[in-house]
Each structure stands twice: as C-alpha cells, then as structure tokens.
C-alpha positions, 0 to 999 in steps of 0.5 A: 621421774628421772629428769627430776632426780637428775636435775637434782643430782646436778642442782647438788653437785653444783653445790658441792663444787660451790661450797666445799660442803659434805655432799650429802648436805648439798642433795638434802638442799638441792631437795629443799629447794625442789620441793618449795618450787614445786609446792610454790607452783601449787600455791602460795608457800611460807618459807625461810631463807637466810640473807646476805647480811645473816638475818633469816628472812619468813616469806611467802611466796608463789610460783602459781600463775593465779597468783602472778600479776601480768609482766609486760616486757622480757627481762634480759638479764642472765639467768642464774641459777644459785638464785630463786626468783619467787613472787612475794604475795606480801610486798606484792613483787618478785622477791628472790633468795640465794638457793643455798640459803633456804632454810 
C-alpha cells in the first residue's frame, strides 16, 4: 500500500511541476489515473479523455491480458510517462491519451 501512495504522490508532483496547477487538483488526476489503469487491468473500462485538438474523446479500453492480442517484436521506443498507453477494444489497436487529459 505504500508503493501505491507513493507512486501516486510522485505521478502528482509530476503534474504539478508540469502544469503549474493547484496540488490538489494534480493528486485527484494522479487519482484518476491510478484508478482507470487499475480497473482496465480487471477489464474492459469506458472512459473519457480530452485530445490534443480539445475534442473529448469516449473510449473503452483495457489493460487485462484476455483481452490483449499477441504482440510480436519489443517496441524501443522511450517511454513516457505523461502518456497512457491502453488497448482499445473498438478500433482493435492500442490507443493511448495524455495522462492529464483523463477526464
């Protein structure tokens, strides 16, 4: 449990330092986000982000490996951690949203 607060509290500082936004508003989406990833990896999750260009987007996603196809090769690119990376169970393809746009 206590991993899990602490990631929380750095996934919230993160914003913070990033957004120049009220801390408590950067915990309650560091929150949000903790919460959809954990459920996504129980199932398949609708949800809502807001894009780049402004439109909010619904999506349903997962994280849960029943619902994932076979990925054949290793991705090498960088990981970064303001993005969600999700498998969307509509397109069929993984998706992914910028981690302060979950709504």
């Amino acid at each position: 449990m206590k991993t899990i607060l602490k990631n929380i509290m750095i996934e919230a500082w993160k914003f913070f330092r990033t957004t120049g936004k009220e801390f408590s508003e950067c915990l309650k989406q560091a929150w949000r986000n903790f919460k959809l990833v954990q459920a996504m990896k129980k199932g398949i999750v609708k949800f809502y982000f807001t894009k780049v260009n402004g439109e909010v987007r619904e999506a349903w996603g997962t994280l849960n490996e029943k619902f994932l196809p076979v990925v054949s090769g290793i991705d090498k690119r960088k990981k970064n951690e303001f993005v969600q990376i999700y498998f969307d169970t509509e397109k069929q393809e993984y998706r992914c949203f910028k981690k302060l746009n979950l709504i």
